[in-house]
C-alpha positions as a Markdown table, in Angstrom:
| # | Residue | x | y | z |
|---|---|---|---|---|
| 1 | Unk | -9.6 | 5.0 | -6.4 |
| 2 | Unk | -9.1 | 4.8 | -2.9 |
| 3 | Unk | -6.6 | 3.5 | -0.9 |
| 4 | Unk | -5.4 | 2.8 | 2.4 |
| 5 | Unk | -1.7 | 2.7 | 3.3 |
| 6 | Unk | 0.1 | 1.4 | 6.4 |
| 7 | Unk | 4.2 | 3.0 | 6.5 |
| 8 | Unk | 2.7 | 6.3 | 4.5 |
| 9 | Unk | 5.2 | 8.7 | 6.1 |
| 10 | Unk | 8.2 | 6.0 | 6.2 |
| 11 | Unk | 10.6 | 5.9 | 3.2 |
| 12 | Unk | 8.4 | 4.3 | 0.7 |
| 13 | Unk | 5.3 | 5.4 | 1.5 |
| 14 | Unk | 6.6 | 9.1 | 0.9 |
| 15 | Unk | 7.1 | 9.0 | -2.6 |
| 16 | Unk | 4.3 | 6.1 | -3.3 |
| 17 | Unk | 1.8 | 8.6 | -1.4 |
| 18 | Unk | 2.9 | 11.4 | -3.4 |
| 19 | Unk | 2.1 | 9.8 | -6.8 |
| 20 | Unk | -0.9 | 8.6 | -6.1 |
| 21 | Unk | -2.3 | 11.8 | -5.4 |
| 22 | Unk | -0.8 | 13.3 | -8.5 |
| 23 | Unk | -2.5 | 10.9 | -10.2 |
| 24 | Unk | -5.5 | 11.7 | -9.0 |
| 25 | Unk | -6.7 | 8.6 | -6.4 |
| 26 | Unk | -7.7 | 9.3 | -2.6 |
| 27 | Unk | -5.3 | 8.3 | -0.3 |
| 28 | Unk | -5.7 | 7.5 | 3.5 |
| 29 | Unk | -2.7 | 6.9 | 5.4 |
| 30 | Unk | -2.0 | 5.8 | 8.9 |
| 31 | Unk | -0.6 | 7.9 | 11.4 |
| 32 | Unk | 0.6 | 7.2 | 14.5 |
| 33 | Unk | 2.3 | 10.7 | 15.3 |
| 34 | Unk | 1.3 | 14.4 | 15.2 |
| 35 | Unk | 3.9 | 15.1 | 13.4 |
| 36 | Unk | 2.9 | 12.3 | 10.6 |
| 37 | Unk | -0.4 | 13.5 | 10.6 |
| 38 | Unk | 1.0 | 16.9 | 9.6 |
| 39 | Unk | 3.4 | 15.2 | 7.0 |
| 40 | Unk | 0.5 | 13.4 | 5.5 |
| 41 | Unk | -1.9 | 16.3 | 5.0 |
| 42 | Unk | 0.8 | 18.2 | 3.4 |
| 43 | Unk | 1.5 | 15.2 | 0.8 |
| 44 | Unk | -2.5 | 15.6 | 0.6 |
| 45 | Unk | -3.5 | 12.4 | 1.9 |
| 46 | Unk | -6.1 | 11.9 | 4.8 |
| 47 | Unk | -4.1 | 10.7 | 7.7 |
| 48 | Unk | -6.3 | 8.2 | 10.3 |
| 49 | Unk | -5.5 | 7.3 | 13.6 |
| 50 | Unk | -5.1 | 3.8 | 13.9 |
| 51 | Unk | -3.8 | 0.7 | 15.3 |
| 52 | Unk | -2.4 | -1.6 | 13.2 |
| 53 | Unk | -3.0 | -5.0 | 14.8 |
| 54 | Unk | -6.5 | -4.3 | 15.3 |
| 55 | Unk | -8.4 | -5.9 | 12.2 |
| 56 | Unk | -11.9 | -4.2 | 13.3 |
| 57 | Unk | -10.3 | -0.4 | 13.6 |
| 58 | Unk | -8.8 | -1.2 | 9.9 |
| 59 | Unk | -12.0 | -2.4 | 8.3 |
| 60 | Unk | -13.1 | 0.9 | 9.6 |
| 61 | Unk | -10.4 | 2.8 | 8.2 |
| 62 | Unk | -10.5 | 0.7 | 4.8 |
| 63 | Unk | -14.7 | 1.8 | 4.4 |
| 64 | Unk | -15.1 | 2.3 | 0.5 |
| 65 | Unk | -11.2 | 2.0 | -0.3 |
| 66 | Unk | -10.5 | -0.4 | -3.1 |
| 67 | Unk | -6.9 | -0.7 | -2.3 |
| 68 | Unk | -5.0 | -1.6 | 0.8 |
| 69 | Unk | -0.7 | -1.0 | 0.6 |
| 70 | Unk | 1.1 | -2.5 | 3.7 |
| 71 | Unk | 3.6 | -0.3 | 3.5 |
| 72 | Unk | 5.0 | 0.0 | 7.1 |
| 73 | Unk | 7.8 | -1.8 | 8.1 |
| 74 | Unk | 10.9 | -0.7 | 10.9 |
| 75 | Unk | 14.7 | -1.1 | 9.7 |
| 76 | Unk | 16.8 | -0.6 | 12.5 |
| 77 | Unk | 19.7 | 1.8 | 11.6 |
| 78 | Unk | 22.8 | 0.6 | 9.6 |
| 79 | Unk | 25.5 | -0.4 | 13.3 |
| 80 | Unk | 22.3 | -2.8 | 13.9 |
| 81 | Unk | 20.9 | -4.0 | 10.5 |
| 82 | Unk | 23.3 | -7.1 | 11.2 |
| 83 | Unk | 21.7 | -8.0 | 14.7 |
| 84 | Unk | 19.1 | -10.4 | 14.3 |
| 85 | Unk | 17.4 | -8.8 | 17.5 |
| 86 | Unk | 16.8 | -5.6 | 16.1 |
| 87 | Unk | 14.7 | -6.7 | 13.7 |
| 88 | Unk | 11.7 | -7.8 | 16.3 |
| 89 | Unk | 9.9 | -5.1 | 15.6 |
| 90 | Unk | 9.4 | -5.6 | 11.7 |
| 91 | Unk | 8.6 | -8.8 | 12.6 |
| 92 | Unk | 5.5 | -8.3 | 14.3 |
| 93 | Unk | 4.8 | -5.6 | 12.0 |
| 94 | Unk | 5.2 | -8.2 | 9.0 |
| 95 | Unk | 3.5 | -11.5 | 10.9 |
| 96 | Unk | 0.5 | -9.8 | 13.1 |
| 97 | Unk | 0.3 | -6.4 | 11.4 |
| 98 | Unk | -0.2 | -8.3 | 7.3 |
| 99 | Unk | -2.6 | -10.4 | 9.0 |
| 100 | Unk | -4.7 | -7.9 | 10.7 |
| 101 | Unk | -4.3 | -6.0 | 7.4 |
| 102 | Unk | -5.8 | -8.8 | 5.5 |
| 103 | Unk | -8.6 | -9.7 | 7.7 |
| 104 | Unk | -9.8 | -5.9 | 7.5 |
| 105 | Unk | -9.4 | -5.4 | 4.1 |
| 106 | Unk | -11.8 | -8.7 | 3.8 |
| 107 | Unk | -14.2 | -6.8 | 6.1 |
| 108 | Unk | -14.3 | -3.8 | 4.3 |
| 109 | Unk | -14.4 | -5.6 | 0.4 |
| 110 | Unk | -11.2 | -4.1 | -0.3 |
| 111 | Unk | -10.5 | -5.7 | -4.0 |
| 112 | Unk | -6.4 | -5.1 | -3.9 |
| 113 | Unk | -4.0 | -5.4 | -1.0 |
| 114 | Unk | -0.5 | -5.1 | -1.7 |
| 115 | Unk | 2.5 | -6.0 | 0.6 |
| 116 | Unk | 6.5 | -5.3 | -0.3 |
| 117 | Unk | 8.5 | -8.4 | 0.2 |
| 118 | Unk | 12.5 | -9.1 | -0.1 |
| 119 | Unk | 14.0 | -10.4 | -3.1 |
| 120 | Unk | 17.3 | -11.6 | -1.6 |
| 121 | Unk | 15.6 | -14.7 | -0.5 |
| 122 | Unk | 16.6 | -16.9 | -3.7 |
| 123 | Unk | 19.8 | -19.2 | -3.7 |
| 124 | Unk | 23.2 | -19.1 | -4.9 |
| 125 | Unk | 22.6 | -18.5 | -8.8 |
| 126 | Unk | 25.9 | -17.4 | -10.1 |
| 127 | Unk | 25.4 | -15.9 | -13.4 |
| 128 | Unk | 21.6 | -17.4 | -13.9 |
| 129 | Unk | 18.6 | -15.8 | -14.3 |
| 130 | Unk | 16.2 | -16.3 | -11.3 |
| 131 | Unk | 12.7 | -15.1 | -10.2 |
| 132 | Unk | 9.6 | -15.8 | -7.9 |
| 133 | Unk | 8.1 | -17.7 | -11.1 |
| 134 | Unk | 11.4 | -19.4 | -12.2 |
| 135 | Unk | 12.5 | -20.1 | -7.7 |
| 136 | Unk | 9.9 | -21.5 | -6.2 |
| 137 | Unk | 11.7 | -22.6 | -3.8 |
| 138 | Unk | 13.6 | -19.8 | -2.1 |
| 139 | Unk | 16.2 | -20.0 | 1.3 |
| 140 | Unk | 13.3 | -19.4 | 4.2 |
| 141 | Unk | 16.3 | -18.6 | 6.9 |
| 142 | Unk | 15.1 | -17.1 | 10.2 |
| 143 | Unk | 15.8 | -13.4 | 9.0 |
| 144 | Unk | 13.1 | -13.7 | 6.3 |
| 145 | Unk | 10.8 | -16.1 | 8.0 |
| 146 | Unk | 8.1 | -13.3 | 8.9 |
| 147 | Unk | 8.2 | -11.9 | 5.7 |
| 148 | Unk | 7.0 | -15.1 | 4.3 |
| 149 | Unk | 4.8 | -15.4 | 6.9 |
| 150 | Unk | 3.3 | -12.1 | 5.9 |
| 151 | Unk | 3.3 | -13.9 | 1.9 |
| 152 | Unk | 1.3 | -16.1 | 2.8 |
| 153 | Unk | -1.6 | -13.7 | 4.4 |
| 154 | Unk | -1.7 | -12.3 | 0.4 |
| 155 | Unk | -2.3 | -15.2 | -1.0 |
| 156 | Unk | -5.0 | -15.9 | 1.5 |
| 157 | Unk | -6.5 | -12.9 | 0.5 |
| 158 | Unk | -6.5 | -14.2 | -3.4 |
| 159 | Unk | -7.4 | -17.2 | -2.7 |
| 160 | Unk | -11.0 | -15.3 | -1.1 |
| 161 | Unk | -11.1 | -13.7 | -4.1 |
| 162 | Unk | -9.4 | -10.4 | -4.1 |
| 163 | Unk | -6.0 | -9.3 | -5.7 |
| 164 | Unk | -3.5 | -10.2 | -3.6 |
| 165 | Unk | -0.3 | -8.6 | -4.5 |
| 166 | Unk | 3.3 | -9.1 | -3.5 |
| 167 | Unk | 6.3 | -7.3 | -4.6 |
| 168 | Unk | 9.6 | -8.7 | -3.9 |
| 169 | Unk | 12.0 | -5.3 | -3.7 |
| 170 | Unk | 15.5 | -5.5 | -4.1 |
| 171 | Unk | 17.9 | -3.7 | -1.3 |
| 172 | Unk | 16.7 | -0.4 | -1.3 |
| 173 | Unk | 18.8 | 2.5 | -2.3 |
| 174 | Unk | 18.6 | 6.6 | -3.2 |
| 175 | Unk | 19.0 | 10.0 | -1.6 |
| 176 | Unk | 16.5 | 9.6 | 1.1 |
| 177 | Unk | 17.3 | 6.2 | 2.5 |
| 178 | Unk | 19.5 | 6.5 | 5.9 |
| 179 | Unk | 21.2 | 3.2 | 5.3 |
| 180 | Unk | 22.3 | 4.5 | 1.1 |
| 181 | Unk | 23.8 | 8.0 | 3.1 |
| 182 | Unk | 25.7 | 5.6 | 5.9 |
| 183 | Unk | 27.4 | 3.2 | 2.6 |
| 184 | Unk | 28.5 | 6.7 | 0.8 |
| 185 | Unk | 30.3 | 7.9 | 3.8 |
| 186 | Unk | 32.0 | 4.6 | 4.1 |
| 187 | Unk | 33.0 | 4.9 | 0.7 |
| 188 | Unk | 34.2 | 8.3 | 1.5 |
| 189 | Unk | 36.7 | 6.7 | 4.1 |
| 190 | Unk | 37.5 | 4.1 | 1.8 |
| 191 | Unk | 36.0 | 1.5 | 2.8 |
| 192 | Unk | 33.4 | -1.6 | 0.8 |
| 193 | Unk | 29.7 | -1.7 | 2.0 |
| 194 | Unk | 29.1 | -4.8 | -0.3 |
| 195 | Unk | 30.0 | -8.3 | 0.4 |
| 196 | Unk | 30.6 | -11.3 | -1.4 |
| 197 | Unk | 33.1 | -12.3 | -4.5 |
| 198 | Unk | 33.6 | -9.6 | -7.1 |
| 199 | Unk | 31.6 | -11.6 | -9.6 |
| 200 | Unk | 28.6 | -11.9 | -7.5 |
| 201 | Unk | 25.3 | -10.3 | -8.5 |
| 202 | Unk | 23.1 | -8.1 | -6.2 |
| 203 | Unk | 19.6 | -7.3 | -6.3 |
| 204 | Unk | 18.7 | -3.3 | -5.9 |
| 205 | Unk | 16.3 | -0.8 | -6.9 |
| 206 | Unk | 16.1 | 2.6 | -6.3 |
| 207 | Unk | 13.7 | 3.8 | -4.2 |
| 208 | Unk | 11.4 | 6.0 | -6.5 |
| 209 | Unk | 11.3 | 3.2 | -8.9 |
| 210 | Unk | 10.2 | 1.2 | -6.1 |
| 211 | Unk | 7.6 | 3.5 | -5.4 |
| 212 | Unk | 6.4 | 3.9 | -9.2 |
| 213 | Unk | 6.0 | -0.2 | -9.2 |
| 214 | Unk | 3.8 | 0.0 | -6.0 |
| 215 | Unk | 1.8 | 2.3 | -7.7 |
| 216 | Unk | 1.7 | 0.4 | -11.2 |
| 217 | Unk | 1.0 | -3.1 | -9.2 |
| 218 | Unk | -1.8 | -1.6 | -8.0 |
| 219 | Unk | -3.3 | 0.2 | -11.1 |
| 220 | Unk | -2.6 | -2.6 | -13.2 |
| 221 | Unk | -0.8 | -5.8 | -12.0 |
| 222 | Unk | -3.0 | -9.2 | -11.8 |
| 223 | Unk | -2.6 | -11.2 | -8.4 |
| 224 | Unk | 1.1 | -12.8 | -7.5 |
| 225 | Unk | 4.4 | -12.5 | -6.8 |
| 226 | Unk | 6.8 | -10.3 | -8.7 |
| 227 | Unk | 10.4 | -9.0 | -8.2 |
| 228 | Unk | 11.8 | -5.3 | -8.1 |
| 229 | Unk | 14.9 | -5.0 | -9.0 |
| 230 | Unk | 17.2 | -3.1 | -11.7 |
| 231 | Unk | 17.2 | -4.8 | -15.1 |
| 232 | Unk | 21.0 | -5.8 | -14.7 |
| 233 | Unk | 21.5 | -6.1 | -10.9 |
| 234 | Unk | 25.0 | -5.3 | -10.4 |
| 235 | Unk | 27.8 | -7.1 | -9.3 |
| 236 | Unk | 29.9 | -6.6 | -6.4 |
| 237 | Unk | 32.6 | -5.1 | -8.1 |
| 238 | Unk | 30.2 | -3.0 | -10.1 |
| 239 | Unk | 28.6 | -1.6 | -6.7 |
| 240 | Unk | 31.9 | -0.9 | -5.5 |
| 241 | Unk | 33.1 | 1.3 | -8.3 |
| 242 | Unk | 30.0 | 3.1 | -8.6 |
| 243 | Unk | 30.3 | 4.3 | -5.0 |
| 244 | Unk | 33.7 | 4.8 | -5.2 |
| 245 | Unk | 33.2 | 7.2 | -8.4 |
| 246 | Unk | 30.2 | 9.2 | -6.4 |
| 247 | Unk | 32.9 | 9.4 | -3.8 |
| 248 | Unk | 35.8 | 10.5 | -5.5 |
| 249 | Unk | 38.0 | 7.6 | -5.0 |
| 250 | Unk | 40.0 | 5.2 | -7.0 |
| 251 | Unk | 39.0 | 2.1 | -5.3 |
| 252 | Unk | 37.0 | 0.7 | -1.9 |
| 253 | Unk | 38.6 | -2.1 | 0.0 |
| 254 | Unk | 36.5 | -4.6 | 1.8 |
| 255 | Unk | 36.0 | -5.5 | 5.3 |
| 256 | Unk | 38.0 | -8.5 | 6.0 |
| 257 | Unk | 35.6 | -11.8 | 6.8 |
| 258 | Unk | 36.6 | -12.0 | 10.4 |
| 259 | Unk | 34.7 | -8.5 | 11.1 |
| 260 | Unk | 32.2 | -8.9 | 8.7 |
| 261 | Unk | 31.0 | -12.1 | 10.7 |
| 262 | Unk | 31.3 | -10.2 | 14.1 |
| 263 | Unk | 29.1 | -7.6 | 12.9 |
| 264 | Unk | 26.4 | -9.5 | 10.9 |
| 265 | Unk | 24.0 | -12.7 | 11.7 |
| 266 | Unk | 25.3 | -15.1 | 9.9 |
| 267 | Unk | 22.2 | -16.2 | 7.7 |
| 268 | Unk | 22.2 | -12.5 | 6.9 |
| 269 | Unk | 25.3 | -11.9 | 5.8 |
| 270 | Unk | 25.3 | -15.1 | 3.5 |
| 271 | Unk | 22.2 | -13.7 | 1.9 |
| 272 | Unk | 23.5 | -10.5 | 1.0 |
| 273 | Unk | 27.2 | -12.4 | -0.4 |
| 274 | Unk | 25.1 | -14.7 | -2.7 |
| 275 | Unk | 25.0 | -14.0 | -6.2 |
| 276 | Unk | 21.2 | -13.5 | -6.9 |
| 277 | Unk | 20.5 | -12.2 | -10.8 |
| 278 | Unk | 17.4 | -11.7 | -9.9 |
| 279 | Unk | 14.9 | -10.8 | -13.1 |
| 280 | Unk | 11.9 | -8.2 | -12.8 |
| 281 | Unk | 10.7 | -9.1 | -16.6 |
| 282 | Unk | 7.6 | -10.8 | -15.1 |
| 283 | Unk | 6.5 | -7.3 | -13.7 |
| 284 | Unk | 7.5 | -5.5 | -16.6 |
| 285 | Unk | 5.6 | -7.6 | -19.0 |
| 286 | Unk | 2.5 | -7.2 | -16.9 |
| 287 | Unk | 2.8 | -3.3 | -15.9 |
| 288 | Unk | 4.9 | -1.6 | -18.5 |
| 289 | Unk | 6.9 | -0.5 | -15.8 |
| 290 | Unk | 10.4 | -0.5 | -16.3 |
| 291 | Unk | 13.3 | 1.2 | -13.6 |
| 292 | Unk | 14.7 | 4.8 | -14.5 |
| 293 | Unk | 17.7 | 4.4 | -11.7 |
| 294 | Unk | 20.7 | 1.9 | -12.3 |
| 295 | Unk | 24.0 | 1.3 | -10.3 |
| 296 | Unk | 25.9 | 1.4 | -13.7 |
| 297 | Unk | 24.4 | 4.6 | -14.7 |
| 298 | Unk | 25.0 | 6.7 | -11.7 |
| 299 | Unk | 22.4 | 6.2 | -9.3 |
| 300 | Unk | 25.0 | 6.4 | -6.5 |
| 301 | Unk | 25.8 | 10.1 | -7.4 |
| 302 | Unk | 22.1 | 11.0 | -6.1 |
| 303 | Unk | 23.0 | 9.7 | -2.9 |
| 304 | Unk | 26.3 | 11.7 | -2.7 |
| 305 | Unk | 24.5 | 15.1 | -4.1 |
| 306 | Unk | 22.3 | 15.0 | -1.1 |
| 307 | Unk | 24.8 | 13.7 | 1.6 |
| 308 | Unk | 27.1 | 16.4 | 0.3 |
| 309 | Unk | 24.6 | 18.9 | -1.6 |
């Protein structure tokens, strides 16, 4: 088929780009650089020049595509993931760009648009199961407000009739993301990327199996809201010994509380110290997808191999 993606060039849109075309579908992707326009044509997608806030130059760019990806997004690097500010930019991207997005793709009869969500959004669950299905109710903080925001615009797109998709990723991790490189060199020096009680569970996925559920929502996924995550998210202590191993060292110690809260919003940081067992068995049930990267299988050594090759 083909399909239109927003964020093609950016760290999930690489590898989603890349097996779409090895499976054989058309791909257009947005550029907004020279230098993305070359990436692109060498993944052998059609890059178009766009904007993204503009729902009448997207209908345009969307002619005869079936499937729309919202892919882009803009995380700030790791010394300012923790400053609320900094995160302005995705914001837009995720309130006016999803909209803009949608209203396009209804333009131009697109019949699938998929957006990547967060999956840290659920409450305190301790050693519970939880899920968009079995949650309905997540904790809509001001960190995640946009991205519910841009929810919403899929389900408006559903609820005209399309297939409104939205996939609710766990934190993203693997040899290519900037943020995974900056937590290994910490652990090199020692030192605990991970907060909250040892017991607490964490929701990641690696960032090709990310990609390879895009690509499976899209083929084959009916409209909703799933989660993206490894089949046992890992626990604090668990993410800290796996990182430790990739780094050679015998154990991490944390950052005390005191700098943790200096560095870090604070609706953030309690978000990423909940313990959020977060299930993707709705997804796999529906795709046949299933994650080929765990913590507790060494899917932090990747990220040492290419920091120190």
């Amino acid at each position: 088929m083909n399909v239109f993606i927003t964020g093609a060039t950016g760290v999930l849109g690489r590898p989603v780009v890349r097996q779409l075309v090895e499976s054989g579908h058309q791909v257009r992707g947005l550029a907004r650089s020279e230098a993305n326009v070359a990436l692109l044509r060498e993944l052998g997608a059609e890059p178009v020049r766009v904007d993204l806030y503009d729902p009448a130059s997207l209908a345009k760019a969307m002619r005869d595509c079936r499937g729309a990806l919202h892919l882009a997004t803009k995380v700030p690097p790791t010394a300012q993931v923790g400053r609320r500010s900094a995160w302005r930019e995705t914001d837009r991207i995720r309130r006016e760009g999803t909209r803009a997005l949608v209203e396009g793709a209804l333009s131009a009869d697109v019949e699938c648009v998929l957006y990547p969500s967060v999956c840290f959004v659920y409450p305190e669950s301790g050693t519970q199961w939880v899920d968009a299905s079995a949650c309905p109710q997540p904790v809509i903080a001001d960190y995640c407000r946009s991205t519910f925001d841009a929810e919403a615009q899929v389900q408006r797109f559903t609820a005209a009739g399309g297939r409104g998709i939205t996939l609710r990723m766990g934190y993203f991790y693997g040899p290519t993301s900037g943020q995974s490189r900056d937590q290994m060199r910490l652990a090199h020096w020692g030192i605990a990327s991970v907060p909250g009680r040892p017991e607490a569970h964490h929701p990641y996925v690696a960032i090709s199996d990310a990609a390879r559920a895009v690509v499976a929502a899209l083929e084959s996924a009916p409209a909703g809201t799933f989660d993206i995550v490894e089949d046992e998210p890992p626990t604090t202590a668990q993410l800290n010994r796996a990182m430790a191993l990739a780094a050679g060292r015998q154990r991490l110690r944390s950052l005390p509380g005191w700098l943790l809260r200096a560095m870090m919003d604070a609706e953030l940081l309690d978000a990423m110290s909940r313990s959020q067992r977060v299930s993707n068995r709705r997804f796999k049930e529906a795709t046949g997808w299933a994650p080929e990267i765990s913590t507790n299988a060494g899917g932090w050594n990747l990220v040492e191999k290419a920091l120190h090759p």
